[in-house]
GURO-175315 format. One line per 3 residues: number of its first residue (from 1); their letters; for each residue x, y, z of C-alpha. Coordinates in pm, 1 decimal, always signed. Layout:
REM GURO-175315
NUM	a	X,Y,Z ~ ...
This chain:
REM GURO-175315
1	xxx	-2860.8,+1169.1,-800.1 ~ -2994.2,+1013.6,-1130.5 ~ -2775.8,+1072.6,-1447.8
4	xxx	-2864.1,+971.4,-1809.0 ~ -2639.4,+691.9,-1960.1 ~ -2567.5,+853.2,-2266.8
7	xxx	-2306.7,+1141.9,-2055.8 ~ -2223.7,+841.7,-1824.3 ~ -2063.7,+665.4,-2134.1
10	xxx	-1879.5,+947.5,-2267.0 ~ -1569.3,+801.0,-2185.9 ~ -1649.0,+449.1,-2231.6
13	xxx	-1579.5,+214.2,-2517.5 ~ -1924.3,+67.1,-2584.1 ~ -1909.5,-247.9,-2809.0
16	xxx	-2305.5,-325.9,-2827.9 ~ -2617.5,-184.3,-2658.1 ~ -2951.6,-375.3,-2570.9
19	xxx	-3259.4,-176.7,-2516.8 ~ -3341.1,+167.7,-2424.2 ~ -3006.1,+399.9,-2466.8
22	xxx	-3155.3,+687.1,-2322.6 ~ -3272.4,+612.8,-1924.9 ~ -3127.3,+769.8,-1597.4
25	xxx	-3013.4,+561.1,-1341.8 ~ -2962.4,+638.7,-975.5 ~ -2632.4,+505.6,-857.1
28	xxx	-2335.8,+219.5,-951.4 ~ -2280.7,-111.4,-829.6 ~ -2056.6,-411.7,-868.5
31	xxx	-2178.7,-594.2,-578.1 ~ -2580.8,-702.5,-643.6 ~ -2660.9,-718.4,-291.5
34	xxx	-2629.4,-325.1,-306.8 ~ -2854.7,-268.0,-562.3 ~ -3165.9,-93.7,-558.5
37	xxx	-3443.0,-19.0,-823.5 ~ -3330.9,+228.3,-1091.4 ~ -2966.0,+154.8,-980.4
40	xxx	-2674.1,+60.8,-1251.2 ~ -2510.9,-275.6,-1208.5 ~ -2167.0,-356.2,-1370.0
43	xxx	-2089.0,-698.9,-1360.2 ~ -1688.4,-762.4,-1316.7 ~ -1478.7,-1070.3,-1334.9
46	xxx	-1310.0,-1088.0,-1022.5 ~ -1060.7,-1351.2,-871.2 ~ -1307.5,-1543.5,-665.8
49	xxx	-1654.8,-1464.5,-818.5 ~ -1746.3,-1354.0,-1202.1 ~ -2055.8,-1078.9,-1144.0
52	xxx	-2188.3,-1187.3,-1483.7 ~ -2356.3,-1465.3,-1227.5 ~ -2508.3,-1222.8,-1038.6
55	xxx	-2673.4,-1003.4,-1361.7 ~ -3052.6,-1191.9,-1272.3 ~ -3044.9,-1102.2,-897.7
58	xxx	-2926.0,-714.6,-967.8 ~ -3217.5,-717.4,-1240.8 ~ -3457.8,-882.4,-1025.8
61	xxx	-3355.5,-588.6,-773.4 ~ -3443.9,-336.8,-1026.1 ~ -3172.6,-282.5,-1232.3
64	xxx	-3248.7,-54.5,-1496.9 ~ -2909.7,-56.0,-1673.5 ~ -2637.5,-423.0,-1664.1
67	xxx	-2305.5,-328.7,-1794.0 ~ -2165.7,-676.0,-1893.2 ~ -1879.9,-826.8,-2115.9
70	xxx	-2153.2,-1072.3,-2255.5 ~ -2505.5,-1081.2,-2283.1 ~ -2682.8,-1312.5,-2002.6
73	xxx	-2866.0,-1615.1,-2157.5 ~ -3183.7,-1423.8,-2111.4 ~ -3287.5,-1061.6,-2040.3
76	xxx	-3588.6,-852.0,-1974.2 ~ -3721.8,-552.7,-2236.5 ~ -3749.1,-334.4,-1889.3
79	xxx	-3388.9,-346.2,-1831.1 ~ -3062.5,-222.4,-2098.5 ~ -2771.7,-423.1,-2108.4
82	xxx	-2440.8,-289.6,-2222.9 ~ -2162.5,-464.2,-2411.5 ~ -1812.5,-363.2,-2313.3
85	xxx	-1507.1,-515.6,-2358.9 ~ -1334.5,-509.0,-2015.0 ~ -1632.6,-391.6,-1725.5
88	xxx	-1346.5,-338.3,-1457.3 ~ -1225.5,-82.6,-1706.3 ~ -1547.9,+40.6,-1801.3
91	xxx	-1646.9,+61.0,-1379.8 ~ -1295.2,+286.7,-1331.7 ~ -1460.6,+511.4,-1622.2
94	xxx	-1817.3,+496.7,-1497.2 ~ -1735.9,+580.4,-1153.9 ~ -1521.6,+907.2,-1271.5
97	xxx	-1751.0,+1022.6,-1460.3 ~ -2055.3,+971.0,-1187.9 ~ -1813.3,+1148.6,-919.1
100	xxx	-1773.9,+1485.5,-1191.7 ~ -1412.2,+1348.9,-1294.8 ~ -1261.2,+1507.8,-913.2
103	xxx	-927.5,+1437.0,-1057.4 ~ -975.6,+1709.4,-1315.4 ~ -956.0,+1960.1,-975.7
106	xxx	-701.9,+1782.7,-743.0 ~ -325.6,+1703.1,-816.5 ~ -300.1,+1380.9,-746.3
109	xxx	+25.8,+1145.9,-727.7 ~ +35.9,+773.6,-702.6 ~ +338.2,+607.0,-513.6
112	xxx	+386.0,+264.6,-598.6 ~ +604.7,-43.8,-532.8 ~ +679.4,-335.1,-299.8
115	xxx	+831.2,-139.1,-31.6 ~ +776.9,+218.7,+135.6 ~ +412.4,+300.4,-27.0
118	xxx	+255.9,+368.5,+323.6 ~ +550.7,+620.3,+424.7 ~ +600.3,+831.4,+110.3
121	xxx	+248.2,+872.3,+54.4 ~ +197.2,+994.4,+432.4 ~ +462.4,+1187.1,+496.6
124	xxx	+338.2,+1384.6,+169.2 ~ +45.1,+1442.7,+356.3 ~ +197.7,+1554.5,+686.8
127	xxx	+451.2,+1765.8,+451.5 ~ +215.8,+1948.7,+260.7 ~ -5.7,+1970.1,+582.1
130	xxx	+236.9,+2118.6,+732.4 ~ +283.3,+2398.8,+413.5 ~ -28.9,+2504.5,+460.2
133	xxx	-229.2,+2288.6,+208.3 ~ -521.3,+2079.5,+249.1 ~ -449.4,+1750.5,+157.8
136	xxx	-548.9,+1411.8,+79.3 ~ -435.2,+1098.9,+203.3 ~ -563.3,+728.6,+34.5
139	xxx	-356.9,+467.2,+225.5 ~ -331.2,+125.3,+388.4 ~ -320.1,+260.3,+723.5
142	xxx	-577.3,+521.0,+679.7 ~ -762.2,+753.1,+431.6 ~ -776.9,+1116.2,+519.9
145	xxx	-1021.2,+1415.0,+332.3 ~ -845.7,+1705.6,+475.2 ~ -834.2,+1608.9,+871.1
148	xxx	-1150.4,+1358.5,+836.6 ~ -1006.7,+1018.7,+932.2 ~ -1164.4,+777.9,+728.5
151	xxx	-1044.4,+384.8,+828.8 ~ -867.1,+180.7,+520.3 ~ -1021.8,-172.9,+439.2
154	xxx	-728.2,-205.7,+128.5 ~ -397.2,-37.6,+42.4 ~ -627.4,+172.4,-261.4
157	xxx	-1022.1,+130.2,-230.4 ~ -1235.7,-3.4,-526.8 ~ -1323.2,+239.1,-825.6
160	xxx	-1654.3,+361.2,-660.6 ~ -1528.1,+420.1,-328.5 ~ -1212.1,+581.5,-454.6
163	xxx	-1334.6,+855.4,-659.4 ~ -1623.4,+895.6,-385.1 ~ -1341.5,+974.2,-130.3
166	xxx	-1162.0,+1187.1,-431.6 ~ -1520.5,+1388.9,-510.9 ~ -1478.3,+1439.6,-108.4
169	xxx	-1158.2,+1578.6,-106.1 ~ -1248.2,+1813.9,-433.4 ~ -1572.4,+1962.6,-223.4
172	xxx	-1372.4,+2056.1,+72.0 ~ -1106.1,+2201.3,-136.9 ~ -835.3,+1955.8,-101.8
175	xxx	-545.7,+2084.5,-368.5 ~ -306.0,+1786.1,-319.5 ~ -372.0,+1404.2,-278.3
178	xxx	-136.1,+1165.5,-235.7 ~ -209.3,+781.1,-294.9 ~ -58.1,+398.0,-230.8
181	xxx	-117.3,+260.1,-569.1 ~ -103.3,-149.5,-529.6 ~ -42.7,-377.3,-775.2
184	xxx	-386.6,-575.9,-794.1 ~ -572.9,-220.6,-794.5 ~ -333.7,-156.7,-1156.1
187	xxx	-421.9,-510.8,-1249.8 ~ -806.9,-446.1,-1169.3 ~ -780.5,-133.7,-1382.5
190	xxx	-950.1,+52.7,-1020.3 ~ -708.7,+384.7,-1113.8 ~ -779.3,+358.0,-1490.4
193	xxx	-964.2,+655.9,-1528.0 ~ -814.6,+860.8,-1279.5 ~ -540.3,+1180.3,-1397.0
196	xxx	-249.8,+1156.4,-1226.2 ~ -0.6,+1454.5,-1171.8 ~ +289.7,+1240.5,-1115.1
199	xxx	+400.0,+869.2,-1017.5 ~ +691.2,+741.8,-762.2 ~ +808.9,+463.8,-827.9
202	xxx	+1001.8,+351.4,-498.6 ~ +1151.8,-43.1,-558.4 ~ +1026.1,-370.9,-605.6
205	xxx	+1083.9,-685.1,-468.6 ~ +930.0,-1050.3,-405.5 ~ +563.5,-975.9,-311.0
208	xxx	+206.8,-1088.7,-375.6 ~ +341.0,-1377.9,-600.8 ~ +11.0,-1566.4,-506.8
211	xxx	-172.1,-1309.3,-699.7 ~ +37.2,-1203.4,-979.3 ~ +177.0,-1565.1,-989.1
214	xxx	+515.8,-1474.4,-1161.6 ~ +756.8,-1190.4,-1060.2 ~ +764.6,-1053.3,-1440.9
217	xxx	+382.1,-1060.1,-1419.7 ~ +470.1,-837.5,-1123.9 ~ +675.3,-606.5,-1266.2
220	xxx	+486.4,-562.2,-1573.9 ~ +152.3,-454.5,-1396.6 ~ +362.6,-184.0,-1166.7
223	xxx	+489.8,-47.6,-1522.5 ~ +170.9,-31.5,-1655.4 ~ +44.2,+237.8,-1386.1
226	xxx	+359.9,+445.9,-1548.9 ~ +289.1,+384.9,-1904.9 ~ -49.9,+489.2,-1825.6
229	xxx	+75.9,+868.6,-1686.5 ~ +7.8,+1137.2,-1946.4 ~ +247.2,+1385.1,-2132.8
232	xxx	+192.8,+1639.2,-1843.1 ~ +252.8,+1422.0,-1577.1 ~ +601.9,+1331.4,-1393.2
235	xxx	+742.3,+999.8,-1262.8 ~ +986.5,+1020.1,-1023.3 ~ +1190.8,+696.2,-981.8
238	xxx	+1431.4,+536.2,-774.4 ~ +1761.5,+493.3,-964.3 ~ +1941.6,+259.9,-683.9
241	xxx	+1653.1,-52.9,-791.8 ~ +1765.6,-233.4,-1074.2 ~ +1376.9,-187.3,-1213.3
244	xxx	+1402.9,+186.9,-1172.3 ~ +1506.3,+285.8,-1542.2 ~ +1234.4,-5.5,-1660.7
247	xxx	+946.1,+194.3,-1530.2 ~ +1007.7,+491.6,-1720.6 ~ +1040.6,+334.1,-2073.1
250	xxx	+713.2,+423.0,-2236.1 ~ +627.0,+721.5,-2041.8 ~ +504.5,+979.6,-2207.6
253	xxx	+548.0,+1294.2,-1967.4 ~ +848.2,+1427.4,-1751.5 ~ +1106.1,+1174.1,-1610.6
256	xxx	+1303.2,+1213.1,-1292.9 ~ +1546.8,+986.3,-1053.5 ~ +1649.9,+1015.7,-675.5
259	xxx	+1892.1,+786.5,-549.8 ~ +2122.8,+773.0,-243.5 ~ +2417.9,+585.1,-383.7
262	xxx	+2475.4,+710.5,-800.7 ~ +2380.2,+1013.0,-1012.2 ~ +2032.6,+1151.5,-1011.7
265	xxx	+1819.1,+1404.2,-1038.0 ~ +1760.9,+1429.8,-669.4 ~ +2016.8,+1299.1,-431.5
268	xxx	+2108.4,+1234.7,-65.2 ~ +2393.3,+1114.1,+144.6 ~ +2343.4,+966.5,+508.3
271	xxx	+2643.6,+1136.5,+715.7 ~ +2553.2,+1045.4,+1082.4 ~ +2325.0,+729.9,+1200.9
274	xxx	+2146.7,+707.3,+1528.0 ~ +1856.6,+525.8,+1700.2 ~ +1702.6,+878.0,+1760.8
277	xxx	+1773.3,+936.2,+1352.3 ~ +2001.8,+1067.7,+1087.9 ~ +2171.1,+1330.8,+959.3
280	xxx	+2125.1,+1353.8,+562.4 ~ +2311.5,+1559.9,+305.2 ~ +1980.4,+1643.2,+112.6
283	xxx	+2027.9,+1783.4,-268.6 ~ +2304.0,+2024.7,-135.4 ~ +2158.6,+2082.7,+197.8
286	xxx	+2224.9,+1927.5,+554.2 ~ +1870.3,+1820.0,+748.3 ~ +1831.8,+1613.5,+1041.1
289	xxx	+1526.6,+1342.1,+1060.7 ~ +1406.4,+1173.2,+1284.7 ~ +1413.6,+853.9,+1067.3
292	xxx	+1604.7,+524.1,+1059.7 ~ +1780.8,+328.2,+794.1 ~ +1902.1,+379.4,+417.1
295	xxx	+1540.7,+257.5,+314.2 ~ +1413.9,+587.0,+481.2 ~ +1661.1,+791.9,+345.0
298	xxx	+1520.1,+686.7,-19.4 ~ +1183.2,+728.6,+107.4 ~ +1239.8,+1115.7,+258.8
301	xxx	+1431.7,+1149.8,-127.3 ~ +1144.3,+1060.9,-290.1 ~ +934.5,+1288.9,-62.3
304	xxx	+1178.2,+1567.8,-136.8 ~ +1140.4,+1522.1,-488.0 ~ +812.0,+1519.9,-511.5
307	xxx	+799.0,+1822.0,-301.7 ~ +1011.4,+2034.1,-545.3 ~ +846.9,+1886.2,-851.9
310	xxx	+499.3,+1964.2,-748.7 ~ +708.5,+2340.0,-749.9 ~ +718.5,+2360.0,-330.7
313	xxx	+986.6,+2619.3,-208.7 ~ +1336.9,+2402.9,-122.1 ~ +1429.4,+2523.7,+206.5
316	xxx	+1057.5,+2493.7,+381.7 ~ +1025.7,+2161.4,+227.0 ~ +1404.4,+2055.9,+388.1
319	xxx	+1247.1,+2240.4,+687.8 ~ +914.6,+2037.8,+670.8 ~ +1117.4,+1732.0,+651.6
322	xxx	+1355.9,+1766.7,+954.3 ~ +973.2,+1792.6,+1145.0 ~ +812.3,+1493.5,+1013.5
325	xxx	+771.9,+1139.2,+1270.4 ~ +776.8,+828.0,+1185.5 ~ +456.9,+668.0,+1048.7
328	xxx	+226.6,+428.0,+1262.8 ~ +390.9,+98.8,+1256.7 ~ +696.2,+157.7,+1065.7
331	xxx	+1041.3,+119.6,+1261.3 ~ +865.4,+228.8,+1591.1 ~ +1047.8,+208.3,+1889.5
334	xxx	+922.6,+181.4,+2241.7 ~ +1198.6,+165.0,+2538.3 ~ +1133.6,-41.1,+2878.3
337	xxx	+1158.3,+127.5,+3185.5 ~ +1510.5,-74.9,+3219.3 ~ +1686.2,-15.8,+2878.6
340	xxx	+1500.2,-271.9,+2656.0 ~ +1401.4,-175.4,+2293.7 ~ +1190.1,-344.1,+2099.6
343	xxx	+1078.5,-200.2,+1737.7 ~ +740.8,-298.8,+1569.3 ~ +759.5,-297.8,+1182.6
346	xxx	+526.8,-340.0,+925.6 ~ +818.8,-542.7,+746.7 ~ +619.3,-845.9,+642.3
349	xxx	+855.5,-941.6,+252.8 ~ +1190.9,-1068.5,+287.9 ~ +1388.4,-741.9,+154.2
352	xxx	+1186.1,-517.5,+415.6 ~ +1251.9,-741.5,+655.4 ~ +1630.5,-749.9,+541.2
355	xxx	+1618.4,-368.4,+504.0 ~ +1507.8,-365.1,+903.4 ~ +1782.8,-616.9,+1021.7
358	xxx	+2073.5,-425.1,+855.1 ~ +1973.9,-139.9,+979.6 ~ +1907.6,-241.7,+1338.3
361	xxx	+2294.2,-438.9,+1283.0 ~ +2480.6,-87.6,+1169.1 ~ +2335.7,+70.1,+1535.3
364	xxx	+2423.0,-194.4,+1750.0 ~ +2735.4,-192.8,+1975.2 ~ +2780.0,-498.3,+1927.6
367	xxx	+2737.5,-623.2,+2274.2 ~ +2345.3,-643.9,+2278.8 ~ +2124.8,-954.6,+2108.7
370	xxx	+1881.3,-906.0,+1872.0 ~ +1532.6,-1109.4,+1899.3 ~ +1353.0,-1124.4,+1680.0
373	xxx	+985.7,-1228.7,+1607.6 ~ +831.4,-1322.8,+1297.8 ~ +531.4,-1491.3,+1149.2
376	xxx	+407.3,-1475.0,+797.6 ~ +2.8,-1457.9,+633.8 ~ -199.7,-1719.9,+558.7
379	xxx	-334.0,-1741.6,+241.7 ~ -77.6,-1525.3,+84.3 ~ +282.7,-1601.2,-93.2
382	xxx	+415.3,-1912.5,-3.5 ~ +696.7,-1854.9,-141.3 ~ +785.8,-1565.3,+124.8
385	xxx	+809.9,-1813.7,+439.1 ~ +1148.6,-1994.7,+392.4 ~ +1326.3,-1635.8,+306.6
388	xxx	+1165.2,-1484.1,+589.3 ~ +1275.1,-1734.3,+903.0 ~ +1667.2,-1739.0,+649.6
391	xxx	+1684.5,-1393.2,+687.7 ~ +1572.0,-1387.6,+1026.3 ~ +1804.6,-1636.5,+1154.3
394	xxx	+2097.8,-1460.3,+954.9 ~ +2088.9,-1128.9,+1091.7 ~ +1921.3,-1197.1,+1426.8
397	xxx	+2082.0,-1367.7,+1769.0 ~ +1715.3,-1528.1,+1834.2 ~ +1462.0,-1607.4,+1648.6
400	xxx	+1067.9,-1699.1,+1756.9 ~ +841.2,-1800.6,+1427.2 ~ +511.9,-1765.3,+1539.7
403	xxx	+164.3,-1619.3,+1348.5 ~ +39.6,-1321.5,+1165.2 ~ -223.4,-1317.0,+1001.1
406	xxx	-367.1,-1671.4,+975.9 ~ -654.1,-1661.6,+801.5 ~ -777.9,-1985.6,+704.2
409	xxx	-470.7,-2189.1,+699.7 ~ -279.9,-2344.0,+1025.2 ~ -33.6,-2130.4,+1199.5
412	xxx	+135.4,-2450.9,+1325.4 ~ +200.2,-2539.7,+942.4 ~ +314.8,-2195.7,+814.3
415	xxx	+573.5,-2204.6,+1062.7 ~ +671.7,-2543.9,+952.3 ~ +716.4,-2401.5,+597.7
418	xxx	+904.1,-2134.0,+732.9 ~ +1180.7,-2319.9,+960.9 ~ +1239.0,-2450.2,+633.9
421	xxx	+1431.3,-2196.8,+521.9 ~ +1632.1,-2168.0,+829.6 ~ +2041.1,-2346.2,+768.2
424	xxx	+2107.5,-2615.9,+986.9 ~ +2369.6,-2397.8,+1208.2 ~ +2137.7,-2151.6,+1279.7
427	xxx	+1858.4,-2386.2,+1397.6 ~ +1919.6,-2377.2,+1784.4 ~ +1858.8,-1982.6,+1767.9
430	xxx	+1532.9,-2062.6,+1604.9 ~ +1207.8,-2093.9,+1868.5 ~ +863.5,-2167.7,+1746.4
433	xxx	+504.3,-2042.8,+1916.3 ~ +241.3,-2007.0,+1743.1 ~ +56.5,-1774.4,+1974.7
436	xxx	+198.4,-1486.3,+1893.3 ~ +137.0,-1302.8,+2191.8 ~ +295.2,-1576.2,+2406.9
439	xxx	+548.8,-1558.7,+2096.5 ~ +617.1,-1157.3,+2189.9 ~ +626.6,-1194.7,+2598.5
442	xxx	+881.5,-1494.2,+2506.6 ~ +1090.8,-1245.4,+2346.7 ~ +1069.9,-971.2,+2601.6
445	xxx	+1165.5,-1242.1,+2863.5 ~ +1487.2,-1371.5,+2685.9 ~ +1583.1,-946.8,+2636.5
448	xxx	+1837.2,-790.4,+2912.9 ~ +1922.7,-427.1,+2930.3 ~ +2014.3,-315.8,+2568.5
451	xxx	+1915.3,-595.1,+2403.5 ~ +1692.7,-526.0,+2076.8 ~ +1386.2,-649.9,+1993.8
454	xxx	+1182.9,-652.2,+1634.2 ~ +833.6,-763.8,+1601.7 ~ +765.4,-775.9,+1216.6
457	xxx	+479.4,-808.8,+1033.1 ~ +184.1,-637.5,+1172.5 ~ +277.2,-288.7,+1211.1
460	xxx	-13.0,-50.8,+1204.3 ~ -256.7,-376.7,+1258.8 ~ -462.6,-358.6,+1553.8
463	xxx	-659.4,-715.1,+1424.0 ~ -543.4,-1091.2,+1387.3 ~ -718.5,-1283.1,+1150.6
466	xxx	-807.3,-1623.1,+1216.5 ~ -1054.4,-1858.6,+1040.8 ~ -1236.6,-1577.6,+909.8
469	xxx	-1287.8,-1331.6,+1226.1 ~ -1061.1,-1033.8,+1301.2 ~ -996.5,-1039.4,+1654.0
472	xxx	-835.0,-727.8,+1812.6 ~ -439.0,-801.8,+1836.9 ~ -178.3,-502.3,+1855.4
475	xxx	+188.8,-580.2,+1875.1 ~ +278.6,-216.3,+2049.4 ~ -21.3,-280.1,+2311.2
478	xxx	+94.8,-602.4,+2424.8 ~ +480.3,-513.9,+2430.3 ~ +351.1,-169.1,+2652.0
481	xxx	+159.9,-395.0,+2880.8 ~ +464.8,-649.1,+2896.8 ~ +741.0,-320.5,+2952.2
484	xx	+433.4,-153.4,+3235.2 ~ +425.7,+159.3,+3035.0
């Protein structure tokens, strides 16, 4: 569809224009290779390639319009360039605007934070499924319009794809959508233009330090998604992280708190713990879920919380709840035909991992040993390896180190980095193998009747990365094939 560039701007803080201000153009690109003739191109500084290099090979495409921070060293009179300040920003606002602003129609609320993204934001989507809405889901595991599965390639999609998917969701009459908001998407300014009903904040701990470099830089880029939020928007927050009250400072609209262990506005108590799930005291009201661990009974909070604030009836959302499953790849359990469990978790930073460990530690007997197998990405925070195999070899009977995600580094040397962190009595509990699914059968050898195993890391991942090619690797396949299930 073509649209002039004088409505596309609306919204968009121009600093200089060069040539014609009054064209149409057909659609928006950041990547040149996309571009066609009478297409828009937006030229964005990005972490491994600066588009402004790109702004002669969209034109020589046909690029009627090149939205640009600065002017390219030379230019063609058939082709308008525009001057912003910040063209990530300016792409957030362009895509919005090109997609008829969908989040003018649909109530949409961010989650964000190091851990539990993935299962607050789907479990609002199964919950409000399940009261009758249709929904929205924008994910790392997947992306749903309604009941259209749509497969996720990042934890929130670029600007153009997001607000395509949201424009979706508007046309089939989606009323809700619930999305994982990472960090680098707030840092890229990707959800700048969007209008958010509300924000849950849900904790945050050592991650993605090879991005954000710092762990203040961190912090300060998952409070900017909250300072962001406007006066008629909520932020829910969880009181039991240290960071919880930081979030809210600048907000503008309606604060809220749920926490498990001190006053809030929306509170729970654990009162039974089982491998089959728990029995919470939920604002008032006793529910049974079929979820493990104190870091679920924040995350079911916060989905409770939500619930109410987005002005759901209390006893169908408690309801709701008590019928919601675990989500793909988070603490899921699968039981040999002779007593062995072993859980695949998505766990893949040292407090999730920590999280998992405890909890697996308060169900045990006490007789059984727990194995456990753990890798960590290539190409990612270094800084995670050492605390990983330490925690590991803390709260575990065996360890095996072995790969995730390799990408272009050597799996042999990330485990080397890892056994680093392991203390010197607790290194004959330690195994390395880098093939991981030699690593996993290894484990399911060592296991007798009762014994527990954890495979962290992958989760949901059906894919292995290595030197550049995905090859097709799933943790619950392998252990099913091991157990002859």
């Amino acid at each position: 569809m073509g649209i002039n560039i004088n409505e596309l701007f609306g919204s968009v803080n121009i600093q200089s224009i060069k040539g014609d201000r009054d064209v149409e153009v057909n659609e928006i690109h950041f990547d040149s290779r996309k571009v066609k003739s009478g297409d828009l191109f937006v030229a964005c500084r990005g972490t491994m390639s600066d588009g402004h290099d790109f702004i002669e090979t969209a034109v020589e495409k046909g690029a009627r319009v090149i939205v640009c921070e600065e002017l390219p060293k030379s230019s063609t009179s058939e082709t308008s360039y525009i001057v912003v300040e910040d063209s990530s920003a300016a792409l957030s606002q362009l895509a919005h605007t090109y997609y008829n602003k969908p989040t003018e129609n649909i109530q949409l609320v961010g989650v964000t934070g190091t851990n539990g993204k993935t299962t607050i934001a789907t479990l609002l989507y199964h919950l409000f499924k399940k009261l009758g809405y249709k929904v929205g889901l924008l994910s790392t595991v997947c992306n749903y319009v309604d009941e259209k599965e749509i497969k996720a390639t990042h934890t929130t999609p670029d600007s153009l794809q997001l607000n395509a998917l949201l424009a979706e969701m508007v046309e089939v009459g989606c009323e809700y959508c619930f999305m994982e908001v990472s960090s680098h998407a707030i840092d890229q300014k990707r959800v700048g233009a969007l209008n958010f009903k509300g924000g849950i904040f849900s904790n945050i701990t050592h991650d993605h330090l090879d991005y954000h470099k710092t762990f203040d830089a961190y912090l300060k880029v998952k409070k900017a998604f909250f300072d962001q939020l406007g006066k008629k928007s909520f932020a829910i927050t969880n009181a039991d992280d240290k960071n919880g009250k930081l979030m809210l400072q600048n907000m503008k609209g309606h604060k809220f708190s749920y926490s498990t262990r001190s006053f809030a506005d929306y509170r729970c108590q654990i009162l039974e713990k089982h491998f089959s799930g728990m029995l919470l005291e939920m604002d008032g009201a006793e529910v049974w879920t079929n979820f493990i661990g104190d870091f679920n009974a924040h995350n079911l909070l916060a989905v409770y919380g939500t619930a109410r604030l987005l002005n759901q009836n209390k006893e169908e959302v408690l309801k709701g709840i008590s019928e919601l499953k675990s989500v793909d790849g988070r603490f899921e359990s699968i039981i040999s035909i002779d007593g062995i469990m072993a859980i695949v978790d998505y766990a893949h930073t040292p407090d999730a991992l920590k999280n998992v460990l405890e909890t697996i530690g308060t169900l045990r007997s006490g007789n059984e040993q727990v194995i456990t197998v753990v890798g960590a990405g290539g190409d990612r925070d270094k800084t995670k390896r050492p605390l990983m195999a330490k925690i590991s070899a803390e709260l575990s009977d065996k360890v095996i180190l072995t790969s995730d995600n390799p990408r272009s580094e050597d799996p042999d040397q990330i485990i080397r980095e890892m056994k680093e962190g392991v203390a010197a009595n607790n290194t004959r509990k330690v195994l390395a193998i880098s093939d991981r699914n030699e690593a996993i059968r290894t484990a399911c050898m060592l296991a007798k009747k009762d014994d527990i195993i954890l495979v962290a890391g992958k989760g949901h991942e059906d894919y292995q990365e290595i030197k550049g090619v995905k090859h097709h690797f799933d943790d619950k396949e392998i252990i099913r094939e091991i157990f002859k299930l």
